[in-house]
C-alpha positions as CSV (number, residue, x, y, z in Angstrom):
1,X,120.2,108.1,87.4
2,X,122.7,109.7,89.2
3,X,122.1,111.1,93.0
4,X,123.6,114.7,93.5
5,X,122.9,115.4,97.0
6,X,125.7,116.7,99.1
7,X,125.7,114.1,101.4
8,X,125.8,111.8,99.1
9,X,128.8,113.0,96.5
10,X,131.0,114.0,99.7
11,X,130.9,110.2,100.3
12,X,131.3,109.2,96.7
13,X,134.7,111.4,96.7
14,X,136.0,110.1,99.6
15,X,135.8,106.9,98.6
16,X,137.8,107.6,95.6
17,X,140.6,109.0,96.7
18,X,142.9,106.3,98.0
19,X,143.7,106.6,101.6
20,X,147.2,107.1,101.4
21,X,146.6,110.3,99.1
22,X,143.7,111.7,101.9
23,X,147.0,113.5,103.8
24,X,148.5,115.0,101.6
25,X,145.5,116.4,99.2
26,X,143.1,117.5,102.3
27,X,144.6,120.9,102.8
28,X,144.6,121.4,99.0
29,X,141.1,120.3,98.7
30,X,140.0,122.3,101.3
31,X,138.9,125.2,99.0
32,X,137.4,122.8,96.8
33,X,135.8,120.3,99.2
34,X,133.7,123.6,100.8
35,X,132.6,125.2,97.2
36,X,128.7,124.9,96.6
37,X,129.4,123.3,93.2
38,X,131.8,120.5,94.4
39,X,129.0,117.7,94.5
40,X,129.4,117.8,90.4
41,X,133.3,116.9,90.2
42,X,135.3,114.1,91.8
43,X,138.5,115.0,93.3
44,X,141.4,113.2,91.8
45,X,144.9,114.6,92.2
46,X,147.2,117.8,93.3
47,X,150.1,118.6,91.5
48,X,151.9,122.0,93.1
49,X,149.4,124.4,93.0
50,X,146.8,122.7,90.6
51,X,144.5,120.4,91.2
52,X,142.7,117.3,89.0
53,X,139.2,116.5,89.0
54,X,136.3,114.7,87.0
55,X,133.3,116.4,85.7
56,X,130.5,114.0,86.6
57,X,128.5,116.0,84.2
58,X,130.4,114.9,80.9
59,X,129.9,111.3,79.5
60,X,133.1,109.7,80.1
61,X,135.9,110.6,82.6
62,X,136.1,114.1,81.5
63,X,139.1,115.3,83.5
64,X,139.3,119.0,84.3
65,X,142.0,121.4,86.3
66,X,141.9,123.9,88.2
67,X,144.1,126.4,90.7
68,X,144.4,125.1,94.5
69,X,142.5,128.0,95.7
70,X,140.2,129.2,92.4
71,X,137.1,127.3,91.4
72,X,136.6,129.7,88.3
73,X,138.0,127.5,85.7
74,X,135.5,124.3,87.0
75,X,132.7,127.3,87.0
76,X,133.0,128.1,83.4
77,X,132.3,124.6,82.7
78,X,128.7,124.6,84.7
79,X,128.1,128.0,82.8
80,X,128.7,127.7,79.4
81,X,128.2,123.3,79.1
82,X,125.6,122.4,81.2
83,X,123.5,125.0,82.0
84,X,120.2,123.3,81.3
85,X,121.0,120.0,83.6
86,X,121.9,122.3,86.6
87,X,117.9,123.9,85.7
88,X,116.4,120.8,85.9
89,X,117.8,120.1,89.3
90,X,116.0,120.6,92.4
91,X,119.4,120.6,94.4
92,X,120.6,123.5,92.3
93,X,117.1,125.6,92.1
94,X,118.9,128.4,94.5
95,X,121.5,129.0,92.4
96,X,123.2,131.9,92.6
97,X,124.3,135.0,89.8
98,X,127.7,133.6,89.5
99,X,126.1,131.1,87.0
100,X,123.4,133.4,85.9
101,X,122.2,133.0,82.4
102,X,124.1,136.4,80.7
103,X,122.0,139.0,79.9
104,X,120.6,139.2,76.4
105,X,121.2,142.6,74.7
106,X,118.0,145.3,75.1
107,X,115.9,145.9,72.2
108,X,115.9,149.2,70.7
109,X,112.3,150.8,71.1
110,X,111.9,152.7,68.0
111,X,108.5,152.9,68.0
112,X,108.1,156.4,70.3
113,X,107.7,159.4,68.3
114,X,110.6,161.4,67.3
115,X,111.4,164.9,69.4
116,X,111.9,167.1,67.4
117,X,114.5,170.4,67.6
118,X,114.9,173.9,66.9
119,X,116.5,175.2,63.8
120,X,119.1,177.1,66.1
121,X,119.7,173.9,67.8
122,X,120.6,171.5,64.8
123,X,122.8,174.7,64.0
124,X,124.5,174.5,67.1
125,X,124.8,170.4,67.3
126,X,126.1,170.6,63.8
127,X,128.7,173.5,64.9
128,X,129.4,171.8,68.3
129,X,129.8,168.2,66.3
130,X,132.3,170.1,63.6
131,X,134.8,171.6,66.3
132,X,135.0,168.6,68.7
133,X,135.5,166.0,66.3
134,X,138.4,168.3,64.2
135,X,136.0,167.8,60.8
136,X,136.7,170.0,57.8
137,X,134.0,172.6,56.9
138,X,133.1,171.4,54.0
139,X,131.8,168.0,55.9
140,X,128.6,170.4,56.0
141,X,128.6,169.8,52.1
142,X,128.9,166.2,51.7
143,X,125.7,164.7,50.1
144,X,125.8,161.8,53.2
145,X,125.9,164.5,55.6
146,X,123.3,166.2,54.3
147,X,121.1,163.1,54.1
148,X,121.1,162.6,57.7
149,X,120.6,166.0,58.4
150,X,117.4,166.2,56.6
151,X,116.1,162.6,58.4
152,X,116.2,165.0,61.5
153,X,113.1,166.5,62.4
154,X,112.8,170.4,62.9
155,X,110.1,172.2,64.3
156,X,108.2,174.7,62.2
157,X,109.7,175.5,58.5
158,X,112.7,173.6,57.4
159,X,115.3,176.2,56.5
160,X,118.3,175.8,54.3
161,X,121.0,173.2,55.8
162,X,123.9,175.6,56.9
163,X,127.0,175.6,54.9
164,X,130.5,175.9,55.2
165,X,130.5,179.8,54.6
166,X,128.2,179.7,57.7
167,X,130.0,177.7,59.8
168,X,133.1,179.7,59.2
169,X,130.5,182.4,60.9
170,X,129.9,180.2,64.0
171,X,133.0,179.6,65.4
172,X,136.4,180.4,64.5
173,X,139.9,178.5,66.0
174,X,143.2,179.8,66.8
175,X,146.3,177.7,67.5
176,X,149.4,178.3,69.3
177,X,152.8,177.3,67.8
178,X,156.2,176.7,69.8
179,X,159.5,175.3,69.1
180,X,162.2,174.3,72.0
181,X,165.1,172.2,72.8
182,X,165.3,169.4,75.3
183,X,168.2,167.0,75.4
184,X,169.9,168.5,72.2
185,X,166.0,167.3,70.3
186,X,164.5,169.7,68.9
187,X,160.3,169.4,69.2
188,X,157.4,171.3,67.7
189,X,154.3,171.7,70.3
190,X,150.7,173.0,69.1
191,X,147.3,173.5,70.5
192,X,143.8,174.0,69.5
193,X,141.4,177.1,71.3
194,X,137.8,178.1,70.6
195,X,134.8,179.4,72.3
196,X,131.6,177.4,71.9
197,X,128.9,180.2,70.4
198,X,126.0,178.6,72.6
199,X,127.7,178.9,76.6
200,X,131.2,181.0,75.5
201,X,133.1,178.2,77.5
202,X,136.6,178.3,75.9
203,X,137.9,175.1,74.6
204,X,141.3,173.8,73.8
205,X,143.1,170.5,72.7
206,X,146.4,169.7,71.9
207,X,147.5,169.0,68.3
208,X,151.2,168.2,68.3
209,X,154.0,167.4,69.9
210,X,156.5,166.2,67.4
211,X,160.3,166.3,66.9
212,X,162.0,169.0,64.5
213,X,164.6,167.8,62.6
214,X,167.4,170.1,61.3
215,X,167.5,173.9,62.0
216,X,164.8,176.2,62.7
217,X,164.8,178.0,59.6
218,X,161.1,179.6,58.6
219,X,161.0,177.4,55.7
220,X,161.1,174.4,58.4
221,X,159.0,176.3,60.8
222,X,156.2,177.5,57.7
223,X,156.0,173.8,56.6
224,X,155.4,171.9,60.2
225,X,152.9,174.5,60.9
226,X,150.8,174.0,57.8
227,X,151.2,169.9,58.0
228,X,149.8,169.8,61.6
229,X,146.3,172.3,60.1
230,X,146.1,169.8,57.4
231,X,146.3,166.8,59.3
232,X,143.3,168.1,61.4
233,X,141.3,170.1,58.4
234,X,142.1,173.3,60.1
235,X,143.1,175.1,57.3
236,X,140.4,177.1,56.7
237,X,139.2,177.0,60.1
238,X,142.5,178.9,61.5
239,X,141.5,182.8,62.8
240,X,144.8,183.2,63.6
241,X,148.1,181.7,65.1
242,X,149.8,182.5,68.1
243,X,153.8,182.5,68.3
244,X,156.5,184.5,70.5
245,X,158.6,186.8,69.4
246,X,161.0,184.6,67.5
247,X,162.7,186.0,63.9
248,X,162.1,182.3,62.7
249,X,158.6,182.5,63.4
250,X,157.9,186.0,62.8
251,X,159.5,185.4,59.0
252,X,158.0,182.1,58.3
253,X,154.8,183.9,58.5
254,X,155.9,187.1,56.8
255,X,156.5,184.6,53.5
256,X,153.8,182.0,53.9
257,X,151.1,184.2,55.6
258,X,147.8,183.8,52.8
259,X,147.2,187.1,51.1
260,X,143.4,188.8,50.1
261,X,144.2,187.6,46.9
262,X,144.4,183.7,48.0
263,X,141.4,183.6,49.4
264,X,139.2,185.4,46.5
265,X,141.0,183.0,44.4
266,X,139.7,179.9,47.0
267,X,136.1,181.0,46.7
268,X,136.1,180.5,42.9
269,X,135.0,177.0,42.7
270,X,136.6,176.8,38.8
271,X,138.8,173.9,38.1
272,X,142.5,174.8,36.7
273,X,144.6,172.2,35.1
274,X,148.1,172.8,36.5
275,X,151.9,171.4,34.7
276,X,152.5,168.4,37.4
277,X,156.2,168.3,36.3
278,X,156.7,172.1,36.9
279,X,154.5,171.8,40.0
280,X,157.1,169.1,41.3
281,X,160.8,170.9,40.2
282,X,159.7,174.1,41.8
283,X,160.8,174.9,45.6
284,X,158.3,174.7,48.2
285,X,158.1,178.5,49.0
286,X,154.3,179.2,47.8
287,X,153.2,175.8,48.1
288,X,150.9,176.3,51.4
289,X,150.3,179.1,53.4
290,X,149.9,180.2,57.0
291,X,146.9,181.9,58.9
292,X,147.0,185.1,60.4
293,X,150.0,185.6,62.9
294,X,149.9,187.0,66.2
295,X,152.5,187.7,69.1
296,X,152.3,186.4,72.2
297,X,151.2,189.3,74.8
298,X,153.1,187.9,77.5
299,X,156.9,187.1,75.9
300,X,156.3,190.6,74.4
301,X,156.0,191.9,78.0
302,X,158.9,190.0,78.8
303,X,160.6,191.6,76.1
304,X,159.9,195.2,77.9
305,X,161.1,193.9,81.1
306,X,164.7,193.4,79.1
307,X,164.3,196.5,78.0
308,X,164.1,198.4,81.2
309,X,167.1,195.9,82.4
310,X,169.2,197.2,79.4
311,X,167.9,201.0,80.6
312,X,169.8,200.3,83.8
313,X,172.9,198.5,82.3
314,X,173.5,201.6,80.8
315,X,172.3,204.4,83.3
316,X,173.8,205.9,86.6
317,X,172.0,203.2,88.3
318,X,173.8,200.5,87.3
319,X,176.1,200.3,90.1
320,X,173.1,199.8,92.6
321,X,170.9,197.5,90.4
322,X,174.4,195.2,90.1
323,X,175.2,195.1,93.9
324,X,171.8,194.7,95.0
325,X,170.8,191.7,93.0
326,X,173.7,190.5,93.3
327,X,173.2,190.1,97.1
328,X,169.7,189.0,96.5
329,X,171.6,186.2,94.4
330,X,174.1,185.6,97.3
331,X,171.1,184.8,99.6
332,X,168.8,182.7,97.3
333,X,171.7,180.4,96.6
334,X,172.5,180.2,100.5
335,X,168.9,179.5,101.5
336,X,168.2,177.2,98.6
337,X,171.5,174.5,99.1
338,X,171.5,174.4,102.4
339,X,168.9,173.0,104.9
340,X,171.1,174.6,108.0
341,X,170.2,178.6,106.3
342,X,166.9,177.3,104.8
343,X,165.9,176.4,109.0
344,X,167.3,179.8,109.9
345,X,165.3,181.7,107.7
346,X,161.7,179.7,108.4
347,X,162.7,180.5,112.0
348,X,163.6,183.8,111.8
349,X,161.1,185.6,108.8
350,X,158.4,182.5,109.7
351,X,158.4,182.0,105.6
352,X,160.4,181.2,102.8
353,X,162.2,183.1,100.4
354,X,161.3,182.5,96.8
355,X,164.1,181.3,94.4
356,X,163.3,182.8,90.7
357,X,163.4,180.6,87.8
358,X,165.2,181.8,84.9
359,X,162.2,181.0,82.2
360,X,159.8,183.2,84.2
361,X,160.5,187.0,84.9
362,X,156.9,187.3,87.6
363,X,159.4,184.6,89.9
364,X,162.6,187.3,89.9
365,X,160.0,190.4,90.7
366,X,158.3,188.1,93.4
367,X,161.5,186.9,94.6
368,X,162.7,190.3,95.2
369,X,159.2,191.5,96.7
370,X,159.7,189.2,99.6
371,X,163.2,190.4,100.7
372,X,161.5,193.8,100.4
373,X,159.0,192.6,102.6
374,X,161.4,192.1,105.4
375,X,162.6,195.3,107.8
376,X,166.2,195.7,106.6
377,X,167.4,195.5,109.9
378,X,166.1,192.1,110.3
379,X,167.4,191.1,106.6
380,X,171.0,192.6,107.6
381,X,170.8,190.1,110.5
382,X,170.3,187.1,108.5
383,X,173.3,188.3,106.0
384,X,175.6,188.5,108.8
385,X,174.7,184.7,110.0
386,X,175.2,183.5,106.2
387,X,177.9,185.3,105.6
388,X,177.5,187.5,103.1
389,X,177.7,191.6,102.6
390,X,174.8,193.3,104.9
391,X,172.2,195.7,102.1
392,X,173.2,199.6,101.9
393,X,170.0,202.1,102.8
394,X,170.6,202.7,99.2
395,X,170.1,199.4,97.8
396,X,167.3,198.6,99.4
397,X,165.2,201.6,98.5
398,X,166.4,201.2,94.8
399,X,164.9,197.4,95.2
400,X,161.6,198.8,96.7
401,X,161.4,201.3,94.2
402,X,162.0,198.5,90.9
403,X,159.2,196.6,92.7
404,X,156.5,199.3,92.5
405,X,157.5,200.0,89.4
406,X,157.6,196.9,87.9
407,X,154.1,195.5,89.9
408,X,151.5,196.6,87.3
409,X,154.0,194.8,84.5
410,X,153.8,191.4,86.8
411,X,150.2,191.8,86.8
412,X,149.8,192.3,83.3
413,X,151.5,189.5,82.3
414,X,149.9,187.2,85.0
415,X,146.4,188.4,83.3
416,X,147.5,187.9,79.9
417,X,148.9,184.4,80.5
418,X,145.9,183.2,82.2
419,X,143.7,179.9,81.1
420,X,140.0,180.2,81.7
421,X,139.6,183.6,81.7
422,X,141.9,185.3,79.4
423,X,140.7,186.6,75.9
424,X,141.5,188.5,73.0
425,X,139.6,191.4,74.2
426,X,141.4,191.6,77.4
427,X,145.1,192.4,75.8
428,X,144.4,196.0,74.7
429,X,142.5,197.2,78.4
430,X,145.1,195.6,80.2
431,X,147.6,197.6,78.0
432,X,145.5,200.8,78.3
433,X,145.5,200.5,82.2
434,X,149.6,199.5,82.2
435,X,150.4,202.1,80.6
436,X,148.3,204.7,82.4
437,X,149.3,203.4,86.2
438,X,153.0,203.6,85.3
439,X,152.4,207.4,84.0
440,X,150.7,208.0,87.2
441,X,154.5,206.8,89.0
442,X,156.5,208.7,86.6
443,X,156.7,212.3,88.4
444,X,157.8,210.0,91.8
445,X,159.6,207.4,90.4
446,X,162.6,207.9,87.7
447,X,162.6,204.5,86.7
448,X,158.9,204.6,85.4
449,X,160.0,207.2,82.3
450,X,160.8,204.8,79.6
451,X,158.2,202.0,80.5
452,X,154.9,203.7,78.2
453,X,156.9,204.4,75.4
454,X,158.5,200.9,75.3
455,X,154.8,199.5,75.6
456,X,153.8,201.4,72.9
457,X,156.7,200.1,70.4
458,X,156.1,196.8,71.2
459,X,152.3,197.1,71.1
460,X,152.1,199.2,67.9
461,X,150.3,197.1,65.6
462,X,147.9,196.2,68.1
463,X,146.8,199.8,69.2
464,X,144.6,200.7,66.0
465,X,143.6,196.9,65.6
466,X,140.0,196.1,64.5
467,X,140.1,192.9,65.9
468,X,141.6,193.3,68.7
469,X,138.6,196.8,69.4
470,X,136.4,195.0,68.5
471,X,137.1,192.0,70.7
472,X,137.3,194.4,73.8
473,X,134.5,196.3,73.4
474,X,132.4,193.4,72.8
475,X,133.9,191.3,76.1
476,X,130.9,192.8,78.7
477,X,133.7,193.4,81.4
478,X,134.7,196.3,79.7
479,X,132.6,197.6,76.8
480,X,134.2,201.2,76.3
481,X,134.8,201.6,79.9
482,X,138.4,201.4,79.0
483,X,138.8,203.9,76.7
484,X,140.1,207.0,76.8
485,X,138.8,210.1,75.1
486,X,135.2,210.6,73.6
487,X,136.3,210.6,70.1
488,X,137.9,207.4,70.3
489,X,135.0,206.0,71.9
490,X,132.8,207.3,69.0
491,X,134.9,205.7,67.2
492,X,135.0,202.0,68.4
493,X,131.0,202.7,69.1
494,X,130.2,203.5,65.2
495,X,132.5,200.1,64.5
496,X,130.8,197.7,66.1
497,X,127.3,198.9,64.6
498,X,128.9,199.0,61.4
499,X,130.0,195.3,62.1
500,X,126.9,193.9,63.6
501,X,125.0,195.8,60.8
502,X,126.6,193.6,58.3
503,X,126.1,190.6,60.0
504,X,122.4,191.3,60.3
505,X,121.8,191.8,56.5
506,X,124.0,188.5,56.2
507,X,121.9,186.6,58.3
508,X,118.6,187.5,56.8
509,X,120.2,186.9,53.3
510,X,117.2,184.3,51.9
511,X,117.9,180.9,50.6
512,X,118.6,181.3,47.2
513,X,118.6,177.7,46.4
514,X,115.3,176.9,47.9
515,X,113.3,180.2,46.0
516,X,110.0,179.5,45.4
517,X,109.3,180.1,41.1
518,X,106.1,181.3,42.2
519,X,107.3,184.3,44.5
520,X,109.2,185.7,41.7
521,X,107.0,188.5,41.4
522,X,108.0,189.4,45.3
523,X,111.0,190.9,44.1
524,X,108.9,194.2,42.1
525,X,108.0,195.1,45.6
526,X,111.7,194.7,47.4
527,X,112.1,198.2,49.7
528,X,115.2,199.2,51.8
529,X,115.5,197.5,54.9
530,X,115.3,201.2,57.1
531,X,114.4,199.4,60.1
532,X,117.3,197.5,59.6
533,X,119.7,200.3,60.6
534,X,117.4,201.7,63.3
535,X,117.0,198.0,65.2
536,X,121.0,197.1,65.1
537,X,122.4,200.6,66.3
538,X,119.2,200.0,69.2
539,X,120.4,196.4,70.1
540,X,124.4,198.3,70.5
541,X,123.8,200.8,72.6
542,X,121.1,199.0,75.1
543,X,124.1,196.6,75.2
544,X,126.9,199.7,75.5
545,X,124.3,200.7,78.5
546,X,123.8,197.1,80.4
547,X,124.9,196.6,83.6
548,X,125.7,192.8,82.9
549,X,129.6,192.4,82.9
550,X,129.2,188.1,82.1
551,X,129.5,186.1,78.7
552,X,125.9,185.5,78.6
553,X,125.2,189.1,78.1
554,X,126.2,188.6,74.4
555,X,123.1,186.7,74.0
């Protein structure tokens, strides 16, 4: 039997290395020579950065390599081939976890008893389930799915599994569409936005980003669209899409948007037999069809701030508004190329002058709020050391006059382009109060004149909107707070009772499918619901009068 103490193996190597060869290999070996597990190998040879050894573990001469300065190679070998000889020896009985035996996988305990959940839970697991992994609605449908959704236990009375009618009622997804050029490649972006109906924290996910071929025509624009919702199973799951202001985009949904007809037609669940060779020589106008379409609040505001530019192209100011931007232009250009007049102005105004960017009108209205900012006597100064034409008393009121005139707008469309916090309900307040702080400017301010009236072309079909009053008054920040007038207010307040009516009566629909035969005679005795109406207009207006301006007010 073999000896494994140290002693002894740091002997038995030695002696097998030839002397001539103890030189050369001893700084090699070091790393080696000084490993715990070193006693089970004899050293043989270097070569470069490898070294040769023999496994005195293995019947034979089982030679092994490893690296000069890594032992994990010789390691493996003690692991995984003799793990029960290095057991069974006393020399090795403090051996550490780098040869540990690997852990065995944990047994699943499935012997506990099963917790069970509410019904509105499972409701809101299967809703939560649905949107993050992009499923279609009828998933809620499938036979399978069903299955496992019946092995879960529920407290109290099983109700009817939801389906996908009533998941169209939980939650309901909008996308955003957009369409530019980089590099002369053309590329299609899309995203995904929702609000969870248990914590009304907004969620988003992007769905495309994918290169357009050939010209945006609305044909090209209508079909993308409708691949990218199929792709995810969001067809039916769409509230509404979100575009600019584009004619491509504004026509592709003007051809393809689905009518009230298309989706009677969907909830007939009769099979038609359709003429495949007809279906296939016809062109593809008809064959799919879009969501609802909405504009983009904040290009459209972008759109009014054009329009006020084209008011002053064409008015008595023009004159000013050209030579004052124009040395606004002068300066940015100085201070933003060179590092001599960039010093100059940190020095002398102890900031920096914003440069605008062309794709975002907030930057040219900031940009021209901080040279307002500075005394003109001090801005003349700087002009003179760049070079360029000192500002007329003239032109710089006209520039402090287009900033507090155009403030509220940047506001607006810093609200309206917001991430967290921005919803539907906050576009037609944030109009409301636009519209009423530039009235308030007009009798001072000439340039405010045209600024309501443009808001209200551009906003027209959003003014009367159901869904957009009803998504305002229902957002607890503002309730009808916003509104102006009683009559409206009666108005929007006799909506949303009407609305959560319906929903009420909906929800206490019964199961049809699960009707007990024997209860048949319950329906001789069926009355009016009168408490019905009395309960819903109660639950409004205690909400109408709460002092509560978060989310979970809506509760």
């Amino acid at each position: 039997m073999q000896c494994r103490c140290t002693s002894f193996r740091a002997s038995l190597l030695h002696s097998r290395i030839p002397k001539w060869k103890m030189s050369d290999s001893a700084e090699a070996s070091g790393c080696f020579m000084k490993w715990k597990y070193s006693r089970h190998f004899t050293f043989l040879k270097q070569a470069d950065k490898n070294i040769t050894v023999i496994c005195e573990l293995c019947p034979g001469e089982k030679k092994l390599s490893a690296a000069v300065n890594s032992t994990s190679n010789l390691l493996k070998r003690l692991t995984w081939q003799h793990r029960q000889t290095l057991l069974s020896d006393p020399c090795s009985s403090s051996m550490d976890n780098t040869v540990a035996t690997p852990a065995k996988q944990a047994k699943l305990d499935f012997t506990s008893a099963a917790q069970k959940v509410s019904e509105g839970e499972l409701k809101k697991m299967i809703a939560g389930y649905i949107v993050e992994e992009m499923l279609p609605l009828h998933t809620v449908e499938s036979p399978s799915f069903r299955c496992i959704l019946n092995k879960i236990p529920v407290c109290g009375k099983k109700a009817a599994l939801p389906d996908r009618k009533t998941d169209i009622r939980e939650f309901g997804i909008y996308t955003t569409d957009d369409i530019w050029t980089s590099h002369n490649k053309s590329f299609l972006g899309m995203t995904a936005h929702w609000i969870d109906p248990s914590t009304f924290v907004r969620g988003h996910a992007a769905l495309a980003c994918k290169r357009v071929r050939g010209r945006h025509t609305y044909d090209v624009i209508g079909n993308e669209i409708e691949q990218v919702h199929s792709a995810y199973g969001l067809n039916s799951k769409v509230t509404a899409t979100v575009t600019d202001n584009g004619s491509n985009f504004i026509k592709a949904f003007t051809m393809f948007q689905k009518s009230d007809s298309d989706e009677e037609s969907e909830e007939d669940e009769e099979v038609t037999f359709t003429d495949v060779e007809q279906t296939l020589s016809t062109e593809s106008e008809g064959q799919f069809s879009l969501p609802p379409h909405l504009r983009c609040a904040s290009h459209t505001l972008n759109l009014i701030f054009h329009d006020v530019e084209k008011w002053l192209q064409a008015n008595e100011a023009k004159f000013i508004h050209r030579s004052a931007t124009s040395k606004c232009s002068a300066m940015w250009t100085k201070a933003n190329r060179s590092s001599v007049a960039s010093e100059l102005v940190d020095n002398f105004f102890k900031k920096k002058l914003i440069v605008p960017v062309s794709t975002r009108w907030n930057s040219f209205h900031d940009a021209l709020s901080r040279i307002t900012d500075i005394p003109l006597a001090e801005l003349n100064t700087v002009c003179t050391q760049f070079g360029i034409k000192c500002f007329t008393d003239r032109e710089y009121l006209f520039l402090k006059e287009y900033c507090i005139v155009l403030k509220p707008l940047t506001v607006a469309v810093d609200i309206l382009q917001g991430e967290e916090n921005c919803y539907f309900g906050i576009l037609l307040p944030t109009l409301e109060i636009l519209m009423s702080r530039t009235l308030a400017l007009q009798d001072e301010l000439k340039l405010t004149a045209s600024l309501p009236d443009a808001i209200k072309v551009h906003f027209s079909s959003m003014m009367d909107n159901k869904e957009a009053l009803l998504a305002a008054v229902t957002l607890p920040k503002f309730k009808l707070r916003w509104i102006r007038g009683e009559e409206k207010k009666d108005m929007v307040r006799a909506m949303l009772t009407t609305e959560c009516r319906g929903l009420s009566l909906e929800d206490q629909q019964p199961a049809q499918d699960h009707k007990n035969p024997a209860d048949s005679t319950d329906d001789f005795f069926s009355f009016e619901e009168d408490d019905c109406t009395y309960s819903t207009e109660t639950e409004v207006m205690e909400y109408l009068k709460s002092a509560g301006s978060e989310l979970g007010v809506l509760s």
